[in-house]
Residue frames as qw, qx, qy, qz and C-alpha x, y, z in Angstrom:
[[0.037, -0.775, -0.500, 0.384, 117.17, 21.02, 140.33],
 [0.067, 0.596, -0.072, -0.797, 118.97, 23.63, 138.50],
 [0.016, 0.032, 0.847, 0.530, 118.46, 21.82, 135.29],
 [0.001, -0.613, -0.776, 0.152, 114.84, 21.72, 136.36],
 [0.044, 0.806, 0.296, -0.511, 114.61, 25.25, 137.03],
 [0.099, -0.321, 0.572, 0.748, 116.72, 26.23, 133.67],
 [0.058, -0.331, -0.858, -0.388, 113.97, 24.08, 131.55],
 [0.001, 0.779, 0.614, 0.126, 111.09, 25.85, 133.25],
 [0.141, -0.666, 0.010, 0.732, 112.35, 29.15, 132.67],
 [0.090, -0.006, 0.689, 0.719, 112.86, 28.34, 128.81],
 [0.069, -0.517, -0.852, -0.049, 109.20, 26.89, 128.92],
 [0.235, -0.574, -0.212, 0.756, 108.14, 29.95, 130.24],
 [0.083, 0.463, -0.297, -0.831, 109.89, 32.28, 127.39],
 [0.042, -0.235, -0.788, -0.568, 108.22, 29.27, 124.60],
 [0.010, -0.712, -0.683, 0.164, 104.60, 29.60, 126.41],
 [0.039, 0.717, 0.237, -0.654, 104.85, 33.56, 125.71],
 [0.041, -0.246, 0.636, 0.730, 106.55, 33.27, 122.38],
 [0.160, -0.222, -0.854, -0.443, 103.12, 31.08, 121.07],
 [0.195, -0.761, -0.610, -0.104, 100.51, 32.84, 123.41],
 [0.292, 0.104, -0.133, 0.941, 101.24, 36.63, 123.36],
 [0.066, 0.468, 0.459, -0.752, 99.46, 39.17, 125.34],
 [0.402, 0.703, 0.543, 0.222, 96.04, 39.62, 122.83],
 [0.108, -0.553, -0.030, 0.826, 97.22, 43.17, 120.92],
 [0.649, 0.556, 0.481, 0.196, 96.34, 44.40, 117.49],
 [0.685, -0.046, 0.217, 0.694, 98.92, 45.48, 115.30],
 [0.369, 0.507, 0.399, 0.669, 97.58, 48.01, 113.47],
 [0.348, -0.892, -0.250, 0.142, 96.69, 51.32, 115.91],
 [0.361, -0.717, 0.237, 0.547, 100.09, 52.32, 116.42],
 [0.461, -0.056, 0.477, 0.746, 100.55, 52.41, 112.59],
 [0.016, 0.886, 0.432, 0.166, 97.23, 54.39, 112.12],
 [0.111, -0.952, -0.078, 0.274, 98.54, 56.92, 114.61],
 [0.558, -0.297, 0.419, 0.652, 101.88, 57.16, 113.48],
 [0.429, 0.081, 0.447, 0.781, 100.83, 58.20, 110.33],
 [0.014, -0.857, -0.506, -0.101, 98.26, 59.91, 111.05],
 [0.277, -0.826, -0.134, 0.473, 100.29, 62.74, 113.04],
 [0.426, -0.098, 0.408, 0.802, 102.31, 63.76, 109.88],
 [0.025, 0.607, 0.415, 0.678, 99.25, 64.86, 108.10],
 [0.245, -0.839, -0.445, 0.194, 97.53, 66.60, 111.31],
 [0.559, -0.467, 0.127, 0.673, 100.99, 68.39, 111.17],
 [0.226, -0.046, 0.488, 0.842, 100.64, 69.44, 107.69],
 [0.055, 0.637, 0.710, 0.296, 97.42, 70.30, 108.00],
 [0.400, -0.802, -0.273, 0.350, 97.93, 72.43, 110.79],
 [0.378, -0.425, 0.147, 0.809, 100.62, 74.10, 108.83],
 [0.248, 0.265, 0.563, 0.742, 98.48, 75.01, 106.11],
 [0.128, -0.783, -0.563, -0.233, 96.17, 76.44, 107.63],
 [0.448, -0.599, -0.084, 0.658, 98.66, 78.39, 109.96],
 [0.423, -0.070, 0.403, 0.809, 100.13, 79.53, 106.40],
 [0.046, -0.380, -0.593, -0.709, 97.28, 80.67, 104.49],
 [0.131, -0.545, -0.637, 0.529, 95.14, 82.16, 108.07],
 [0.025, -0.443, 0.064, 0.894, 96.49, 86.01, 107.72],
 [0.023, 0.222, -0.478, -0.849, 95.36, 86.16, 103.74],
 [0.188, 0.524, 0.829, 0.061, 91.90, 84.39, 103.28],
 [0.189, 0.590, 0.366, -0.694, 90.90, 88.02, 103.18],
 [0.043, 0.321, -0.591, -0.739, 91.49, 88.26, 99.19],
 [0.722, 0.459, -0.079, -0.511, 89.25, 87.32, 96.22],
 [0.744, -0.119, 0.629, 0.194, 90.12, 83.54, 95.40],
 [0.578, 0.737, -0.084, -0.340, 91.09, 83.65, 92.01],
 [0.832, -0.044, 0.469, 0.294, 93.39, 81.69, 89.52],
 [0.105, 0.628, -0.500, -0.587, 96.49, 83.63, 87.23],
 [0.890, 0.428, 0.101, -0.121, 95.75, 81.99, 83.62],
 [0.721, -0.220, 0.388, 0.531, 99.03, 80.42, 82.55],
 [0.372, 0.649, 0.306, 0.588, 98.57, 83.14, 78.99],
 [0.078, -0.972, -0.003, -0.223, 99.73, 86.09, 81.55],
 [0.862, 0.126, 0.026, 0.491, 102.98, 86.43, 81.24],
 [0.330, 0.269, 0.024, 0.905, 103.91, 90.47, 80.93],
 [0.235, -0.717, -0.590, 0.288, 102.45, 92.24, 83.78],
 [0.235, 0.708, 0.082, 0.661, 102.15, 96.35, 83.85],
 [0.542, -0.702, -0.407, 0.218, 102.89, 97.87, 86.94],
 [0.263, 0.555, -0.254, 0.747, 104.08, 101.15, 87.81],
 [0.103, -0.191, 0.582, -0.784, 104.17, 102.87, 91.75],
 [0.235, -0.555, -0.731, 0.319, 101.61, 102.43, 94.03],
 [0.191, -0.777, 0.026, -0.600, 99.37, 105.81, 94.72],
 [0.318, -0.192, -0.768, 0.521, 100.20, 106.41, 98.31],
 [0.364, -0.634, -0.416, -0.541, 97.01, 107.10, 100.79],
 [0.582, -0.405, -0.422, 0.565, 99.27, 107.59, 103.93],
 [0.278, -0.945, 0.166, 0.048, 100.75, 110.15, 105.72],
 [0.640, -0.600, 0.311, 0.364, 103.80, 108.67, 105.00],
 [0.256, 0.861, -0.207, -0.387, 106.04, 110.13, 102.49],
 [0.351, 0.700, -0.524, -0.335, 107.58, 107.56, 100.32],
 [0.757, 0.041, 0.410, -0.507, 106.01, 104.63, 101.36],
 [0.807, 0.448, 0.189, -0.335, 104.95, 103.73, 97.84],
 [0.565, 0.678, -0.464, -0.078, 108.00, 104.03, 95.67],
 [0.047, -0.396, 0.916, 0.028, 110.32, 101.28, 98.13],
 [0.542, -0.134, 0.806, -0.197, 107.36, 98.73, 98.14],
 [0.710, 0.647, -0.090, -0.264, 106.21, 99.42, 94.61],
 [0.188, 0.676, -0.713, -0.005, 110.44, 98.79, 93.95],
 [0.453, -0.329, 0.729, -0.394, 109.79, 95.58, 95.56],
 [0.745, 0.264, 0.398, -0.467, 106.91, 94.03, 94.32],
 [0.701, 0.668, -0.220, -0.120, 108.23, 94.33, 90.87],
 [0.084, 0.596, -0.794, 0.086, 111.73, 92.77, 91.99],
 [0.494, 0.072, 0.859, -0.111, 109.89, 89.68, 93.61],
 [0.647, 0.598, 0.080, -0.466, 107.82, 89.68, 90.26],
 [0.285, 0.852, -0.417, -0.138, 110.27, 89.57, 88.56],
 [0.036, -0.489, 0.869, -0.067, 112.35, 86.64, 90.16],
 [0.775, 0.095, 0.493, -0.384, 109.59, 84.00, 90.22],
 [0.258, -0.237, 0.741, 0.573, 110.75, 83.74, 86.62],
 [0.404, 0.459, 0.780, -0.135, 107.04, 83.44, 85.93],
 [0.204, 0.882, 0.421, -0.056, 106.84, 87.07, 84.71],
 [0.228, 0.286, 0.259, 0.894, 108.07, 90.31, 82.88],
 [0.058, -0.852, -0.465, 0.233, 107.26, 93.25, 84.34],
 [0.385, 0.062, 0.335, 0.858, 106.95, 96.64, 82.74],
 [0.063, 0.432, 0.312, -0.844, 105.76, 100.31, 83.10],
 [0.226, 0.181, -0.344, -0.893, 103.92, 100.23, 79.82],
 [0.732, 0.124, 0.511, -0.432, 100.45, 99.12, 78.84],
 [0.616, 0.593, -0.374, -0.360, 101.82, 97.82, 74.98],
 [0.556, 0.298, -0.775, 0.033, 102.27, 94.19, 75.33],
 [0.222, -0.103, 0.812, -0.530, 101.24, 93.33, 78.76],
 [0.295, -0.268, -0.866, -0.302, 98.84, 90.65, 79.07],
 [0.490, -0.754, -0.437, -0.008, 97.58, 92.52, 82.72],
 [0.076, 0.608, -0.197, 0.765, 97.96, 95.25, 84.73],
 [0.600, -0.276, -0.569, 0.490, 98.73, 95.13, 88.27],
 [0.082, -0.512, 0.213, -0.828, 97.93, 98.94, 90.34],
 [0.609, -0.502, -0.575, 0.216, 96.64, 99.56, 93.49],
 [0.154, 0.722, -0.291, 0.608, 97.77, 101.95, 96.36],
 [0.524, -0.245, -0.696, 0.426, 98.92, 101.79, 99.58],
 [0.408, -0.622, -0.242, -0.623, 96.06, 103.17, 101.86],
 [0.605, -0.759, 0.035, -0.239, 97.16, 102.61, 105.49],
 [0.442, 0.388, -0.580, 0.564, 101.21, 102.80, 107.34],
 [0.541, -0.797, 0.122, -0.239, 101.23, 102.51, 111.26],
 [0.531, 0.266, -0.646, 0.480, 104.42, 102.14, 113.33],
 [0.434, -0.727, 0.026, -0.531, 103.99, 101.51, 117.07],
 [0.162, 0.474, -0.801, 0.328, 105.88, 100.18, 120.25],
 [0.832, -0.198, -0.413, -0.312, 105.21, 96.74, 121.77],
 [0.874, -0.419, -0.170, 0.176, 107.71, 96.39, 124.30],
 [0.063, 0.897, -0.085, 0.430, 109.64, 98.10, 126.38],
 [0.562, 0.045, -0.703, 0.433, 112.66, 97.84, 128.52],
 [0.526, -0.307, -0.625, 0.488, 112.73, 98.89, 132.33],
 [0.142, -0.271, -0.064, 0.950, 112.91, 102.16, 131.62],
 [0.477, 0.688, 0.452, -0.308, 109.77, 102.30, 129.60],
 [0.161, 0.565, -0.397, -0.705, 111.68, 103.06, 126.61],
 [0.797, 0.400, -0.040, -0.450, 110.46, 101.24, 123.42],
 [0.263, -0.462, 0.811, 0.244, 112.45, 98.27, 122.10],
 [0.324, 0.160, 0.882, 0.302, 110.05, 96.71, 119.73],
 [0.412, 0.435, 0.072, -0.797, 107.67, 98.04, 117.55],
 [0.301, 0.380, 0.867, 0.112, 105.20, 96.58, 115.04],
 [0.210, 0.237, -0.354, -0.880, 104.83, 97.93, 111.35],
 [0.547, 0.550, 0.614, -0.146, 101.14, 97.33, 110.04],
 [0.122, 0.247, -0.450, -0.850, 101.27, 98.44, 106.39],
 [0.460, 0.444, 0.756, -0.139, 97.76, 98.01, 104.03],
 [0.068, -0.373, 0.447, 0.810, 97.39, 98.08, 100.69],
 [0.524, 0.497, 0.329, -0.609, 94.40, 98.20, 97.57],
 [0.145, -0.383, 0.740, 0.534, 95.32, 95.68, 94.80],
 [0.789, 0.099, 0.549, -0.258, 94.09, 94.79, 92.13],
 [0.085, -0.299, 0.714, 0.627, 95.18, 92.65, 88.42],
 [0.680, 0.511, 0.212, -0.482, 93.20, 92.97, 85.52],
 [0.676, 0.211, 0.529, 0.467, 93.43, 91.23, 82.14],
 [0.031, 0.514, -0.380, -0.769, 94.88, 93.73, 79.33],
 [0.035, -0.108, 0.144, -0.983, 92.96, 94.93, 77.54],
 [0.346, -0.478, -0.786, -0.186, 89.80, 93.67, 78.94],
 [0.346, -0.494, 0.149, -0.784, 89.63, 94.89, 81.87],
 [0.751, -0.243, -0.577, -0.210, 88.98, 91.38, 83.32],
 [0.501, -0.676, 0.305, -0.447, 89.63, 91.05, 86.86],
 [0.669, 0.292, -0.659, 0.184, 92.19, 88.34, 87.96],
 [0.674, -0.257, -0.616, 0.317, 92.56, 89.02, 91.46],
 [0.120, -0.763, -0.102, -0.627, 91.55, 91.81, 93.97],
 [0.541, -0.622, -0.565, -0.040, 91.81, 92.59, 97.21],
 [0.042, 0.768, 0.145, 0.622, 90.77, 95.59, 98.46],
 [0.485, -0.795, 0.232, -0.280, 92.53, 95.67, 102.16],
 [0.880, -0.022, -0.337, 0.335, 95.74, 93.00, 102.01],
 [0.436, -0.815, 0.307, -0.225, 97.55, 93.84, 105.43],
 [0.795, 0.113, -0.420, 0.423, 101.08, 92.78, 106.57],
 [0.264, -0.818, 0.315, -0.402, 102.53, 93.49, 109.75],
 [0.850, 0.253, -0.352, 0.301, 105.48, 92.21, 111.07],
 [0.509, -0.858, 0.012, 0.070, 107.26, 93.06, 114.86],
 [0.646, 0.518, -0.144, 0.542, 110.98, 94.29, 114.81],
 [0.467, -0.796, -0.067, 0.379, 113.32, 95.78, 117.53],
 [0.379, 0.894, -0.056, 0.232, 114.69, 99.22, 115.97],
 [0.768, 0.029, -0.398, 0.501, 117.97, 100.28, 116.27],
 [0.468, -0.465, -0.182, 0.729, 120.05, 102.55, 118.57],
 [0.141, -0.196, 0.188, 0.952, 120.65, 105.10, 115.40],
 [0.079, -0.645, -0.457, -0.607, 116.79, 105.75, 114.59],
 [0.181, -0.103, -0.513, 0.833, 117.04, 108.68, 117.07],
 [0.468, 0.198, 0.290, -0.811, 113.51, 109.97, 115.97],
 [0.612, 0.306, 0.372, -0.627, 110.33, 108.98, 114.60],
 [0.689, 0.643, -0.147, -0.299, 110.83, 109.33, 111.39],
 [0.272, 0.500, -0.811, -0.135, 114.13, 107.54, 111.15],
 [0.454, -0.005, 0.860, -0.233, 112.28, 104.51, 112.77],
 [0.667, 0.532, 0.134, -0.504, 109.76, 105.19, 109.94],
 [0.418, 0.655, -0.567, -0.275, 112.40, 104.95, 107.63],
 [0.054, 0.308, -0.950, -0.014, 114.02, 101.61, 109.19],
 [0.683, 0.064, 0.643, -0.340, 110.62, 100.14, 109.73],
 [0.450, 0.727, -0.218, -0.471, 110.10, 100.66, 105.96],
 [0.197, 0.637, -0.744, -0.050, 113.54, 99.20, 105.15],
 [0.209, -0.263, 0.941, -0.038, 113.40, 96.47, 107.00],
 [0.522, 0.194, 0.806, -0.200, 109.89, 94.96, 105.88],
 [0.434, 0.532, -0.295, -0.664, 109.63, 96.04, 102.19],
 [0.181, 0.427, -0.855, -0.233, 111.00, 93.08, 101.17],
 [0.155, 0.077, 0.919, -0.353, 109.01, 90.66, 103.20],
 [0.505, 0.441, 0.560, -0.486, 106.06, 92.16, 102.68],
 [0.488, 0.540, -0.382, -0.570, 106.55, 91.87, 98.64],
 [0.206, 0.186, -0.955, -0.104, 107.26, 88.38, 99.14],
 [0.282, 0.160, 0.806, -0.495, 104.14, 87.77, 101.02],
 [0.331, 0.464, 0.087, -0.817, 102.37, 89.76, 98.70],
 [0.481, 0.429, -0.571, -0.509, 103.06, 87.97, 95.68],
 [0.134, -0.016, -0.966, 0.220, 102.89, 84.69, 97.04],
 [0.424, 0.433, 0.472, -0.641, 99.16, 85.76, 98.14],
 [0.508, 0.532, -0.265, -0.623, 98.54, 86.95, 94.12],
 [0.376, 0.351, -0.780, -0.357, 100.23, 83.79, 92.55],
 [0.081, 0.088, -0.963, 0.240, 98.44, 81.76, 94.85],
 [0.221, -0.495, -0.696, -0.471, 94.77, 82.92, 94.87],
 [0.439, -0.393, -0.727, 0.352, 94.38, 84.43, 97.92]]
Protein backbone atom coordinates (compact mmCIF):
# COMPACT_ATOMS: atom_id res chain seq x y z
CA UNK A 1 0.00 0.00 0.00
CA UNK A 2 2.69 2.37 0.71
CA UNK A 3 4.41 1.46 -2.46
CA UNK A 4 1.03 2.08 -4.03
CA UNK A 5 0.59 5.33 -2.55
CA UNK A 6 4.46 6.41 -3.25
CA UNK A 7 3.80 5.53 -7.18
CA UNK A 8 0.63 7.59 -7.23
CA UNK A 9 2.10 10.50 -5.76
CA UNK A 10 5.07 10.40 -8.41
CA UNK A 11 2.25 9.96 -11.13
CA UNK A 12 0.73 12.85 -9.87
CA UNK A 13 4.07 15.19 -10.00
CA UNK A 14 4.59 13.36 -14.00
CA UNK A 15 0.74 14.23 -14.91
CA UNK A 16 1.59 18.05 -13.95
CA UNK A 17 5.09 18.02 -15.30
CA UNK A 18 3.37 17.12 -19.11
CA UNK A 19 -0.04 18.97 -18.54
CA UNK A 20 0.72 22.36 -16.87
CA UNK A 21 -1.80 24.81 -15.77
CA UNK A 22 -2.57 26.63 -19.55
CA UNK A 23 -0.23 30.08 -18.98
CA UNK A 24 1.52 32.18 -21.55
CA UNK A 25 4.95 32.99 -21.09
CA UNK A 26 5.35 36.10 -22.40
CA UNK A 27 3.20 38.94 -20.17
CA UNK A 28 5.39 38.91 -17.33
CA UNK A 29 8.34 39.66 -19.69
CA UNK A 30 6.33 42.49 -21.47
CA UNK A 31 5.72 44.02 -18.07
CA UNK A 32 8.94 43.62 -16.67
CA UNK A 33 10.37 45.53 -19.20
CA UNK A 34 8.09 47.66 -19.76
CA UNK A 35 8.36 49.39 -16.16
CA UNK A 36 12.03 50.48 -16.77
CA UNK A 37 11.07 52.68 -19.59
CA UNK A 38 7.71 54.10 -17.85
CA UNK A 39 10.43 54.92 -15.17
CA UNK A 40 12.59 56.72 -17.50
CA UNK A 41 10.07 58.30 -19.03
CA UNK A 42 8.65 59.61 -16.06
CA UNK A 43 12.04 60.90 -15.18
CA UNK A 44 12.38 62.87 -18.14
CA UNK A 45 9.72 64.50 -18.07
CA UNK A 46 10.05 65.22 -14.22
CA UNK A 47 13.60 66.65 -15.42
CA UNK A 48 12.88 68.86 -18.18
CA UNK A 49 8.96 70.07 -16.54
CA UNK A 50 10.37 73.42 -14.67
CA UNK A 51 12.27 74.69 -18.13
CA UNK A 52 9.96 74.01 -21.22
CA UNK A 53 9.48 77.71 -20.74
CA UNK A 54 12.65 78.62 -23.08
CA UNK A 55 12.99 78.92 -26.90
CA UNK A 56 13.99 75.30 -28.15
CA UNK A 57 17.02 75.85 -29.88
CA UNK A 58 20.29 73.93 -30.82
CA UNK A 59 24.22 75.44 -29.83
CA UNK A 60 26.06 74.83 -33.37
CA UNK A 61 29.10 72.72 -32.56
CA UNK A 62 31.32 76.15 -34.46
CA UNK A 63 30.58 78.10 -30.96
CA UNK A 64 33.18 77.65 -29.00
CA UNK A 65 34.27 81.27 -27.31
CA UNK A 66 31.35 82.73 -25.65
CA UNK A 67 31.28 86.68 -24.45
CA UNK A 68 29.79 87.28 -21.32
CA UNK A 69 30.23 89.88 -18.88
CA UNK A 70 27.71 90.67 -15.49
CA UNK A 71 24.26 90.44 -15.65
CA UNK A 72 22.32 94.06 -15.48
CA UNK A 73 20.51 93.67 -12.25
CA UNK A 74 16.53 94.63 -12.29
CA UNK A 75 16.06 93.86 -8.50
CA UNK A 76 16.04 95.52 -5.47
CA UNK A 77 18.69 93.48 -4.53
CA UNK A 78 22.11 94.80 -4.40
CA UNK A 79 24.59 92.43 -5.79
CA UNK A 80 22.59 89.86 -7.01
CA UNK A 81 24.17 90.01 -10.44
CA UNK A 82 27.89 89.95 -9.94
CA UNK A 83 27.76 86.25 -7.65
CA UNK A 84 25.47 84.61 -10.35
CA UNK A 85 27.07 86.29 -13.33
CA UNK A 86 30.58 84.74 -11.32
CA UNK A 87 28.84 81.54 -11.65
CA UNK A 88 27.51 81.09 -14.85
CA UNK A 89 30.84 81.74 -16.34
CA UNK A 90 32.55 79.13 -13.85
CA UNK A 91 29.96 76.36 -14.89
CA UNK A 92 30.72 77.59 -18.55
CA UNK A 93 33.67 77.20 -18.23
CA UNK A 94 33.95 73.57 -16.75
CA UNK A 95 31.76 71.78 -19.32
CA UNK A 96 35.05 71.98 -21.20
CA UNK A 97 32.79 72.80 -24.13
CA UNK A 98 33.66 76.53 -23.92
CA UNK A 99 35.97 79.65 -23.36
CA UNK A 100 34.53 82.33 -21.89
CA UNK A 101 35.56 85.94 -22.10
CA UNK A 102 34.63 89.63 -21.40
CA UNK A 103 35.51 90.72 -24.89
CA UNK A 104 33.60 90.77 -28.14
CA UNK A 105 37.17 89.99 -30.40
CA UNK A 106 37.08 86.38 -31.07
CA UNK A 107 33.94 85.12 -29.59
CA UNK A 108 31.84 83.15 -31.77
CA UNK A 109 28.53 84.48 -29.39
CA UNK A 110 27.58 86.54 -26.84
CA UNK A 111 25.72 85.50 -23.92
CA UNK A 112 23.91 88.86 -21.72
CA UNK A 113 20.85 89.13 -20.12
CA UNK A 114 19.84 90.49 -16.61
CA UNK A 115 18.48 89.37 -13.67
CA UNK A 116 14.91 90.94 -13.43
CA UNK A 117 13.21 89.38 -10.37
CA UNK A 118 14.91 88.12 -6.45
CA UNK A 119 12.24 87.04 -3.78
CA UNK A 120 13.14 85.44 -0.43
CA UNK A 121 10.25 84.17 1.71
CA UNK A 122 9.39 81.77 4.71
CA UNK A 123 7.70 78.38 4.22
CA UNK A 124 7.78 76.87 7.46
CA UNK A 125 7.86 77.56 10.71
CA UNK A 126 8.59 76.09 14.03
CA UNK A 127 6.10 76.28 17.09
CA UNK A 128 6.87 79.46 17.78
CA UNK A 129 5.97 80.82 14.43
CA UNK A 130 9.45 81.67 13.78
CA UNK A 131 10.63 80.93 10.18
CA UNK A 132 12.84 77.88 9.53
CA UNK A 133 12.62 77.53 5.84
CA UNK A 134 12.44 79.85 3.25
CA UNK A 135 12.27 79.63 -0.56
CA UNK A 136 14.58 81.77 -2.94
CA UNK A 137 12.75 82.43 -6.39
CA UNK A 138 15.38 84.20 -8.50
CA UNK A 139 14.41 85.19 -12.53
CA UNK A 140 16.42 86.04 -15.08
CA UNK A 141 16.37 87.57 -19.12
CA UNK A 142 18.81 85.54 -21.31
CA UNK A 143 19.68 85.57 -24.25
CA UNK A 144 22.90 84.04 -26.87
CA UNK A 145 23.44 85.46 -30.05
CA UNK A 146 25.83 84.45 -32.84
CA UNK A 147 28.93 87.02 -33.08
CA UNK A 148 28.81 89.02 -35.16
CA UNK A 149 25.48 88.35 -36.59
CA UNK A 150 23.43 88.95 -34.24
CA UNK A 151 21.78 85.50 -34.78
CA UNK A 152 19.83 84.28 -32.00
CA UNK A 153 20.81 80.84 -30.50
CA UNK A 154 18.73 80.66 -27.58
CA UNK A 155 16.42 83.03 -25.55
CA UNK A 156 14.45 83.03 -22.85
CA UNK A 157 12.98 85.87 -21.65
CA UNK A 158 11.75 84.72 -17.91
CA UNK A 159 14.07 81.40 -16.86
CA UNK A 160 13.10 81.02 -13.04
CA UNK A 161 14.85 78.87 -10.36
CA UNK A 162 13.77 78.51 -6.97
CA UNK A 163 14.96 76.25 -4.61
CA UNK A 164 13.72 75.81 -0.54
CA UNK A 165 16.53 76.02 2.19
CA UNK A 166 16.46 76.26 6.07
CA UNK A 167 18.70 79.47 6.96
CA UNK A 168 20.94 79.56 9.60
CA UNK A 169 21.00 80.69 13.27
CA UNK A 170 23.73 83.60 12.25
CA UNK A 171 21.50 85.38 9.46
CA UNK A 172 20.13 87.56 12.32
CA UNK A 173 18.37 89.92 9.74
CA UNK A 174 16.94 90.10 6.44
CA UNK A 175 19.50 90.97 4.61
CA UNK A 176 21.98 88.47 5.95
CA UNK A 177 19.38 85.75 4.92
CA UNK A 178 19.50 87.63 1.57
CA UNK A 179 22.99 87.20 1.53
CA UNK A 180 22.95 83.32 2.56
CA UNK A 181 20.02 82.69 0.30
CA UNK A 182 22.24 84.10 -2.50
CA UNK A 183 25.23 82.00 -1.37
CA UNK A 184 23.73 79.08 -1.05
CA UNK A 185 21.85 78.79 -4.55
CA UNK A 186 24.23 80.64 -6.95
CA UNK A 187 25.78 77.71 -7.77
CA UNK A 188 22.82 75.52 -8.40
CA UNK A 189 21.10 77.80 -10.14
CA UNK A 190 24.19 78.25 -12.76
CA UNK A 191 24.20 74.66 -13.10
CA UNK A 192 20.61 74.50 -13.96
CA UNK A 193 21.00 77.32 -16.05
CA UNK A 194 23.47 76.08 -18.32
CA UNK A 195 22.25 72.74 -18.55
CA UNK A 196 18.84 74.49 -19.79
CA UNK A 197 21.18 76.60 -22.61
CA UNK A 198 23.33 73.52 -23.68
CA UNK A 199 20.35 71.58 -23.86
CA UNK A 200 17.72 73.63 -25.79
CA UNK A 201 15.43 74.51 -23.40
Amino acid sequence: MEKEGGTGRRGDGEKSRHHPVPQSPRPPVVVLAGVPVLFALIGVTTACGYSLVGRSSTIPPSIRIIRFQTLANQTQRVGVEQRLSREIASELASRGRFSVQPEVAGADADLSGAVTGFSLYPVAFDTSGRAQEYQVRITARVSLKTLPEGKVLWENPSYTFQENYAFSTSAASYVDRENEAIDRVAARFAESFVSSLLEGF
